[in-house]
N, CA, C and O of each residue as an XYZ file, in Angstrom:
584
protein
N      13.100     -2.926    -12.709
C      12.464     -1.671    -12.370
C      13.424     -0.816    -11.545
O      14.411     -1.390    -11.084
N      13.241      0.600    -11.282
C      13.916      1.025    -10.651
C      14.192      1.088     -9.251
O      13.438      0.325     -8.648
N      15.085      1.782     -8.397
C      14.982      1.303     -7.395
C      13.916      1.742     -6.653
O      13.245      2.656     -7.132
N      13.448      1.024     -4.976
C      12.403      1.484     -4.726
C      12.517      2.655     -3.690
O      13.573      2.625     -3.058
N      11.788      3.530     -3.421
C      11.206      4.874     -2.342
C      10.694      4.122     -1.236
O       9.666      3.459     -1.381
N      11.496      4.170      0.188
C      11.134      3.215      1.251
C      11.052      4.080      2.412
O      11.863      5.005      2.373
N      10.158      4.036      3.634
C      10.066      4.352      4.308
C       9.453      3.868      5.809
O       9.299      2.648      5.748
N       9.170      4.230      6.740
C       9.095      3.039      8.006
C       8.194      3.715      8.932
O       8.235      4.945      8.926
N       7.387      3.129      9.727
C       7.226      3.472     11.197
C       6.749      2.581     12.400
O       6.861      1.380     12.154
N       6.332      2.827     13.422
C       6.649      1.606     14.398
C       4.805      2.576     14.541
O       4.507      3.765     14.432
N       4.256      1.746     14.725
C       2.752      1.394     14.930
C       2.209      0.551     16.266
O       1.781     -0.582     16.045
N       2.205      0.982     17.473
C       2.025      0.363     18.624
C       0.645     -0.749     19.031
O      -0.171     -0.684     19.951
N       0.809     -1.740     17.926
C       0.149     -2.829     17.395
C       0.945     -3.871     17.320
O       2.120     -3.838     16.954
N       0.138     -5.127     17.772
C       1.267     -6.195     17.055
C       1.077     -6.527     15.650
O       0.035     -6.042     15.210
N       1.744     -7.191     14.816
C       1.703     -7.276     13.784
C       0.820     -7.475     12.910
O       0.651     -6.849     11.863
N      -0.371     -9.269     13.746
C      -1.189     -9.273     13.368
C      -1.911     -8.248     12.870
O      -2.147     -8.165     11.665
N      -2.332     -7.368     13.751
C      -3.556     -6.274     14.288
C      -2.961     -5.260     12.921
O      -3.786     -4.738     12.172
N      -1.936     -5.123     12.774
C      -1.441     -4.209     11.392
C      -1.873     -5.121     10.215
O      -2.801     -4.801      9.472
N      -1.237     -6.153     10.087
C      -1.800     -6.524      9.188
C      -3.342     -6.807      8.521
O      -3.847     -6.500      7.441
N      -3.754     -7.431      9.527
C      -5.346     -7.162      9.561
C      -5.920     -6.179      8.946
O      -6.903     -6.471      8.265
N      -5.559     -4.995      8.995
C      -6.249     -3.198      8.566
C      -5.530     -3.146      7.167
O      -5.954     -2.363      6.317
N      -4.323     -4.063      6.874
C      -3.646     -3.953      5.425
C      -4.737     -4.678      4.336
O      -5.200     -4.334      3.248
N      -4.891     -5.822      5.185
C      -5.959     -6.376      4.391
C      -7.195     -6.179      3.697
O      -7.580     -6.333      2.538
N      -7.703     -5.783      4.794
C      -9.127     -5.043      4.805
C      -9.168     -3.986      3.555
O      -8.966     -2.775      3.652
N      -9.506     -4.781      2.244
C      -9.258     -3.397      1.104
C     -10.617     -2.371      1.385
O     -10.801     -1.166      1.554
N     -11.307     -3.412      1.336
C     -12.611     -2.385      1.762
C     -12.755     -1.112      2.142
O     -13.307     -0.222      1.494
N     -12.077     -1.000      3.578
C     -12.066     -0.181      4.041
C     -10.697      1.104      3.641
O     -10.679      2.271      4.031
N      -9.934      0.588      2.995
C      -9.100      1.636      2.315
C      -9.567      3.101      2.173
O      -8.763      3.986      2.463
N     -10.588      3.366      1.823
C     -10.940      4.819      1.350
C     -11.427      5.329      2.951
O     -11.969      6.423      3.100
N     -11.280      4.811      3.598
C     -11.310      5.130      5.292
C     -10.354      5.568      5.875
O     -10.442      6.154      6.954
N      -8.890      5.279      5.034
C      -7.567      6.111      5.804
C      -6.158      6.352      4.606
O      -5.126      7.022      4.595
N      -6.673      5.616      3.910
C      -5.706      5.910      2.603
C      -5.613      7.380      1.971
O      -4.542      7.937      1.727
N      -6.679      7.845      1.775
C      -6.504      9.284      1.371
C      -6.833      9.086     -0.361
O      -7.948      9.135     -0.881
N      -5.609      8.868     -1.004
C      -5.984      8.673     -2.315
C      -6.954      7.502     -2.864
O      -7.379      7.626     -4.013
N      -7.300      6.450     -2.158
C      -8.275      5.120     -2.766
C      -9.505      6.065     -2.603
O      -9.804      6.762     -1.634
N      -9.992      5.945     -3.522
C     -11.657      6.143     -3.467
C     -12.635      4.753     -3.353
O     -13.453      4.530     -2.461
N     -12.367      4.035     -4.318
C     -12.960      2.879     -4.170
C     -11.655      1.274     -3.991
O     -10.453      1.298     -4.253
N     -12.241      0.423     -3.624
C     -11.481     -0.215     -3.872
C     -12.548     -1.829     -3.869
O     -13.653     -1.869     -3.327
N     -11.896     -3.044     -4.597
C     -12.520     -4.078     -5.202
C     -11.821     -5.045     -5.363
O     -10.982     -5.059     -6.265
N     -12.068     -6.472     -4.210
C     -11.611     -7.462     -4.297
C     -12.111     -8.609     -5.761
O     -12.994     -9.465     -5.704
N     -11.227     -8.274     -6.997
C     -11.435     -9.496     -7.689
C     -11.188    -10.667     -7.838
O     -11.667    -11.314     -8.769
N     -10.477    -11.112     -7.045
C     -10.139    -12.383     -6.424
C      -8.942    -13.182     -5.550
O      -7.743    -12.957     -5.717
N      -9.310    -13.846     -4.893
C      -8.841    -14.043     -3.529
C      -8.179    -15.881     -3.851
O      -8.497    -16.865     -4.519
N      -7.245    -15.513     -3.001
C      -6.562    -16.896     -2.635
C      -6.973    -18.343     -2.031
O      -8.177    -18.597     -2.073
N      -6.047    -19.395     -1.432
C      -7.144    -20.838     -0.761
C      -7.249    -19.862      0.347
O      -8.399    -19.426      0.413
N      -6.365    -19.308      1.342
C      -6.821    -18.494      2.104
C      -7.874    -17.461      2.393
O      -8.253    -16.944      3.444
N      -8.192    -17.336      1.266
C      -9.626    -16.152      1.986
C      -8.499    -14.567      1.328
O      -9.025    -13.458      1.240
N      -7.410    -14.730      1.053
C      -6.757    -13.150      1.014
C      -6.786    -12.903     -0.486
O      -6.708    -13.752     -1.374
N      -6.913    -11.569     -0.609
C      -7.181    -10.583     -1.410
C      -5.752    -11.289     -2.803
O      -4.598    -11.576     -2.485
N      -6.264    -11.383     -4.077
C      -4.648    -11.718     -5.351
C      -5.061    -10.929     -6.352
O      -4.245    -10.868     -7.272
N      -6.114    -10.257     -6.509
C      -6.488     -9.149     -7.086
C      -7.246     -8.061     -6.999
O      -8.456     -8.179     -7.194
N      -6.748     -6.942     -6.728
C      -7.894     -5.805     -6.463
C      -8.013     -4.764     -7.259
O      -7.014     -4.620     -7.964
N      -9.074     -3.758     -7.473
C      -8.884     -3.096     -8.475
C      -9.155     -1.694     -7.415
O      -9.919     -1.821     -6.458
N      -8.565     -0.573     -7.647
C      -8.610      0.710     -7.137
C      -8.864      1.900     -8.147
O      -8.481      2.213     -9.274
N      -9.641      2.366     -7.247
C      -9.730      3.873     -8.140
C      -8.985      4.708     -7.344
O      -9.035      4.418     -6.148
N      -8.239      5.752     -7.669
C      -7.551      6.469     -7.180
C      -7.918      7.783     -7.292
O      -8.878      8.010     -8.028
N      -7.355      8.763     -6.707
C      -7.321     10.385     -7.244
C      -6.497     11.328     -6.278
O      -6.849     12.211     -5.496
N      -4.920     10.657     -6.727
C      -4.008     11.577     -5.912
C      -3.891     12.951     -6.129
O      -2.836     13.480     -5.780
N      -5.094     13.889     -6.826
C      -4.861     15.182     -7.361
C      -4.611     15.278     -8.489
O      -5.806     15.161     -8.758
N      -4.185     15.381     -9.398
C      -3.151     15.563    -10.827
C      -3.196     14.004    -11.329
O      -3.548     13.773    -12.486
N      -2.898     13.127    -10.600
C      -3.374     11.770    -10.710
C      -4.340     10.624    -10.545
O      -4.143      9.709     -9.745
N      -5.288     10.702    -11.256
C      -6.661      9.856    -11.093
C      -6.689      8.594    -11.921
O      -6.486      8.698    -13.130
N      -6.916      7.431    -11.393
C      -6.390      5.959    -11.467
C      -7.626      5.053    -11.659
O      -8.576      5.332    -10.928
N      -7.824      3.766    -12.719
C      -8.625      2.787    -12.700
C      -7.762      1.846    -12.335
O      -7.407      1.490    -13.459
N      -7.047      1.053    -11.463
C      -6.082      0.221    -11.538
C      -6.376     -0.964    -11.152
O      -7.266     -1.124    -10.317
N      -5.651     -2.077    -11.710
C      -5.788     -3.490    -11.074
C      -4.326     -3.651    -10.504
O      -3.358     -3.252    -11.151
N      -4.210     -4.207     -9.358
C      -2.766     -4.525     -8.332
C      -3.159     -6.509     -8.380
O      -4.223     -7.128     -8.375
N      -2.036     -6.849     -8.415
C      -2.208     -8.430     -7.711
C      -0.866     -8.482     -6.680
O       0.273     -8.046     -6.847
N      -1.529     -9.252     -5.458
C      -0.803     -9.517     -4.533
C      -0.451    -10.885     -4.197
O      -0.962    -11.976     -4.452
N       0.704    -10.457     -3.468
C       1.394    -11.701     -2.847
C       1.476    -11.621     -1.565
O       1.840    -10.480     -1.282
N       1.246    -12.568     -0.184
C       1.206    -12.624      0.613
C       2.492    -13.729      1.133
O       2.414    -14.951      1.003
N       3.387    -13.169      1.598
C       4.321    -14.196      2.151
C       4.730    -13.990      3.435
O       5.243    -13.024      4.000
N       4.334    -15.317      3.865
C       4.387    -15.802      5.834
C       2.892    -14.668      6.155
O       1.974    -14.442      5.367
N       3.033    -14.240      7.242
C       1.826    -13.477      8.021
C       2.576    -11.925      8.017
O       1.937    -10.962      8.441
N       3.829    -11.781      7.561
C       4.331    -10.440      8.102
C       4.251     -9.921      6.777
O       3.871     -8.770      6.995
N       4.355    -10.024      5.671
C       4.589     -9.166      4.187
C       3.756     -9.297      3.128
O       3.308    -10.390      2.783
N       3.507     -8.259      2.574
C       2.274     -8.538      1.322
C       3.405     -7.671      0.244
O       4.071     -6.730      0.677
N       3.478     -8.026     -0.844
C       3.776     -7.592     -1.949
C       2.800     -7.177     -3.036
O       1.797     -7.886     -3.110
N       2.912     -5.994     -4.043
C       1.922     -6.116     -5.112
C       2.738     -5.531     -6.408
O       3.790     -4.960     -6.120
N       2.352     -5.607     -7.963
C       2.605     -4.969     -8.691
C       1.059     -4.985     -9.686
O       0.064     -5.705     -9.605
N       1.335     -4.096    -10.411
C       0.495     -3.998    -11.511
C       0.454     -5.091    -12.295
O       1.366     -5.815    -12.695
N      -1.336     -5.146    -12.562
C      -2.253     -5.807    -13.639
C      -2.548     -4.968    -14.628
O      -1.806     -5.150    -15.594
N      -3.377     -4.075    -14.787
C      -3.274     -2.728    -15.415
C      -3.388     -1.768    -14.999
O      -3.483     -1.745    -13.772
N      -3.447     -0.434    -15.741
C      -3.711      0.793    -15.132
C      -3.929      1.667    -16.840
O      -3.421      1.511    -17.951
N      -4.995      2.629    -16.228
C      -4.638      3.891    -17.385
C      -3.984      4.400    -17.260
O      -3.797      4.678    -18.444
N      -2.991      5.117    -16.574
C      -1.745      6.305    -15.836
C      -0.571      5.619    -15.845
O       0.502      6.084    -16.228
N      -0.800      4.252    -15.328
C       0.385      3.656    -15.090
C       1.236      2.905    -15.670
O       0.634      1.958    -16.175
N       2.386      2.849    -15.862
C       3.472      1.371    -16.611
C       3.558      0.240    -15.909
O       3.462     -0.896    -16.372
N       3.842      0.709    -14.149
C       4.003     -0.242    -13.355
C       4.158      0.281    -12.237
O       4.471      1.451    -12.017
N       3.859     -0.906    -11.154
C       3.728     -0.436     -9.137
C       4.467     -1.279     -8.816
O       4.064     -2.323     -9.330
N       5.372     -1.454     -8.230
C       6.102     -2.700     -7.839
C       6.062     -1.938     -6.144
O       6.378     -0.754     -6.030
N       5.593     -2.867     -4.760
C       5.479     -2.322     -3.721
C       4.810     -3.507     -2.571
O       3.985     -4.419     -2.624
N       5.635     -2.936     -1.614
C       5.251     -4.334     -0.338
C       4.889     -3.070      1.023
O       4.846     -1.845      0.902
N       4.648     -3.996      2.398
C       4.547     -3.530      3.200
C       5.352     -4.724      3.815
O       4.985     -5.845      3.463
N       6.794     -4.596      5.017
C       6.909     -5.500      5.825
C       7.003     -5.142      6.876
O       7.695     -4.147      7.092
N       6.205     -5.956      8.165
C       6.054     -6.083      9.105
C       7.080     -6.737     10.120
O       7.464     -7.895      9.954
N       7.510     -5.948     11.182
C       8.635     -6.674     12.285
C       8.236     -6.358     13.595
O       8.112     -5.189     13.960
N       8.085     -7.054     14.122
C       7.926     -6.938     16.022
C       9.034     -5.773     16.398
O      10.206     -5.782     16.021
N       8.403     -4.759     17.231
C       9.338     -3.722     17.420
C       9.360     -3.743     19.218
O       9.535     -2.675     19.804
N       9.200     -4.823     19.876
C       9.081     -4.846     21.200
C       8.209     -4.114     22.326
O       8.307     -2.888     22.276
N       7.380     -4.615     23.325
C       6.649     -3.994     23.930
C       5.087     -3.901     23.105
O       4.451     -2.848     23.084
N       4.590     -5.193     22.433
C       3.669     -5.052     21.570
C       3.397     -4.261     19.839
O       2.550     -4.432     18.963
N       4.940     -3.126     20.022
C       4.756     -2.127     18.446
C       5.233     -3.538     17.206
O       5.408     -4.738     17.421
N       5.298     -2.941     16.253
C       5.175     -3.085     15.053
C       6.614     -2.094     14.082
O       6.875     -0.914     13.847
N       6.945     -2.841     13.915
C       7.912     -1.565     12.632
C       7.155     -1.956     11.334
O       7.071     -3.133     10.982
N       6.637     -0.986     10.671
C       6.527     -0.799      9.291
C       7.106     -0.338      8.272
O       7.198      0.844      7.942
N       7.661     -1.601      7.554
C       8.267     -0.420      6.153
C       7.989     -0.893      4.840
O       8.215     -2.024      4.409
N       7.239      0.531      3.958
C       6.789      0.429      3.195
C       7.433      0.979      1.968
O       7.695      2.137      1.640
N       7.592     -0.019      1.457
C       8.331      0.325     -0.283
C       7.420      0.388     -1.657
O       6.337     -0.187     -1.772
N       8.031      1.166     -2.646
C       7.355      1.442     -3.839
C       7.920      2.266     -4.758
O       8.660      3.234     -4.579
N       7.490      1.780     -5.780
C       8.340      2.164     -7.407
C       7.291      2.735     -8.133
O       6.222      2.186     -7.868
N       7.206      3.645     -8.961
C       6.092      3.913     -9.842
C       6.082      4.313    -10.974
O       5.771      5.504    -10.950
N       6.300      3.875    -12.233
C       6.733      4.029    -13.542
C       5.029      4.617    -13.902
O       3.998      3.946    -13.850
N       5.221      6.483    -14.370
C       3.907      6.869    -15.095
C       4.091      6.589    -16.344
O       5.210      6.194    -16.673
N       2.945      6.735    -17.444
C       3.134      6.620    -18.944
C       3.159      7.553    -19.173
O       3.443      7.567    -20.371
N       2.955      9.364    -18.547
C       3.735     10.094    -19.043
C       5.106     10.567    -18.823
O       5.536      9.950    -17.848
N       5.687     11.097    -19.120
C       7.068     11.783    -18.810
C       7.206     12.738    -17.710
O       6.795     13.896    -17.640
N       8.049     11.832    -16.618
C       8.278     12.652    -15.203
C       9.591     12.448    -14.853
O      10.057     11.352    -14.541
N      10.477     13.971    -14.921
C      11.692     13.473    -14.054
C      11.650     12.719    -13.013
O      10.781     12.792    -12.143
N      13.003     11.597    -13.035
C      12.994     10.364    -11.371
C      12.766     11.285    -10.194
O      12.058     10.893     -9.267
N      13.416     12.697    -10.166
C      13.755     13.331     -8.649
C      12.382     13.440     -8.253
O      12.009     13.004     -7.164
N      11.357     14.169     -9.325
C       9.749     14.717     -9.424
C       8.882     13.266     -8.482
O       8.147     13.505     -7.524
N       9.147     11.861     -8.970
C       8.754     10.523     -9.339
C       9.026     10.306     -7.925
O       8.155     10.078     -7.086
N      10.239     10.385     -7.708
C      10.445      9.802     -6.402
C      10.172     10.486     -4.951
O      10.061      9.993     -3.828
N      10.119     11.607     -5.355
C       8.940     12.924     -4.485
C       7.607     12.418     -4.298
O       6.992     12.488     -3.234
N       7.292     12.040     -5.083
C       6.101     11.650     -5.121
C       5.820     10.141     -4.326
O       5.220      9.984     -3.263
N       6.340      9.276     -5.039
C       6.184      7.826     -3.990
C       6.318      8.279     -2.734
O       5.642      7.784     -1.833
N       7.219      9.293     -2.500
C       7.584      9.348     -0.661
C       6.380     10.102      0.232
O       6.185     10.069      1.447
N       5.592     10.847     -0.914
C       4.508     11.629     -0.560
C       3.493     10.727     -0.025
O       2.944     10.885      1.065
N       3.183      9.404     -1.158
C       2.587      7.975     -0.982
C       2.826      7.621      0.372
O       2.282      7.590      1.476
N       3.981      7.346     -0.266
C       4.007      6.267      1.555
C       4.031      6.849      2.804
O       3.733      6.312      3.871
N       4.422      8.033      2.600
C       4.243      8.830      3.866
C       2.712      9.007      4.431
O       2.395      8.794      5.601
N       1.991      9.352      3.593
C       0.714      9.702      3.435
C      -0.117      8.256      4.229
O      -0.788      8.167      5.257
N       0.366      7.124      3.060
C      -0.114      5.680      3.799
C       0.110      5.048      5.341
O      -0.834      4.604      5.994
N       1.496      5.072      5.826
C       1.778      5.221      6.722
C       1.506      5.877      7.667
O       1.809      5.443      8.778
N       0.874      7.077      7.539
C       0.380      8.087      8.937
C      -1.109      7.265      8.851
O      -1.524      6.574      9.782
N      -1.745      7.436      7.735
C      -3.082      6.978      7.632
C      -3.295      5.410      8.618
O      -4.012      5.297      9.612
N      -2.296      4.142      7.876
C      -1.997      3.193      8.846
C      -1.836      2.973     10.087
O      -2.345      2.029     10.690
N      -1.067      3.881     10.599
C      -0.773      4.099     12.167
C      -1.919      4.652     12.586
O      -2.004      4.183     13.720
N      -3.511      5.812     12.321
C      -3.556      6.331     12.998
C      -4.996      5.163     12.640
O      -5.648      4.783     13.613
N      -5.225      4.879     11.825
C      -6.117      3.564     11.774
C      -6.284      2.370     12.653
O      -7.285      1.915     13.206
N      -4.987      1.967     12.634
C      -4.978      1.094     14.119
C      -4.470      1.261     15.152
O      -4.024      0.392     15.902
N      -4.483      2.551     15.320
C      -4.361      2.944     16.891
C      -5.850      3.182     17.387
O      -6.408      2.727     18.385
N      -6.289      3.958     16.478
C      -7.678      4.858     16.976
C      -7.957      3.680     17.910
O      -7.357      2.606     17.934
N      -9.094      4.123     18.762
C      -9.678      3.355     20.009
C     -10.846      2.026     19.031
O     -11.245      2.353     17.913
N     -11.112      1.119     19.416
C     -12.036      0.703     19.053
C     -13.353      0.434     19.443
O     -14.136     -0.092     18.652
């Protein structure tokens, strides 16, 4: 696949506590922006999410999708595409690093092959729009007070 659109931020959480809110698909359409729905179809010996299905509607782009994930150690989740109507393929992680003083560095990568025809420069505008978008949403999710 091609290469991936990566981007970062430090989230004044420890890792756990980030990860935790990654998990939580449920609540996705609570800070994601584009998930409308989202649907655990099945889960690991752990209790964690290995298939979910999302509806999307980034504007111009509206999504039935299935993602399966990978969870490796407590700091990184990986996913790519199961299916999609829009899509060829998602190849995309979130990893987590202790950024000292309790933060978190986040950096989130992603590839996105549409089935229609989009220049890479257009394509890769776009993932950065994603993760940017995810990332503010993330940070301001587990900061808010509880």
């Amino acid at each position: 696949m091609a290469e991936f659109t990566s981007s970062s931020i430090t989230i004044e959480a420890a890792p756990n506590e980030v990860m935790a809110v990654i998990a939580d698909f449920a609540r996705y359409p609570d800070w994601t922006g584009e998930v409308k729905e989202a649907e655990i179809l099945k889960t690991d010996a752990q209790g964690r999410a290995e298939q979910v299905r999302l509806v999307m509607d980034a504007g111009a782009i509206k999504d039935d999708q299935t993602l399966g994930y990978t969870w490796t150690g407590e700091h990184e989740v990986s996913w790519t595409l199961v299916k999609s109507q829009m899509l060829r393929a998602v190849d995309g992680s979130y990893i987590l690093k202790p950024a000292g003083g309790g933060a978190t560095e986040v950096t989130y990568q992603l590839t996105v092959d549409v089935k229609i025809p989009m220049l890479g420069m257009i394509k890769r505008k776009a993932e950065k729009v994603i993760i940017d978008r995810a990332l503010a949403g993330l940070k301001k999710r587990v900061e808010e007070p509880k």
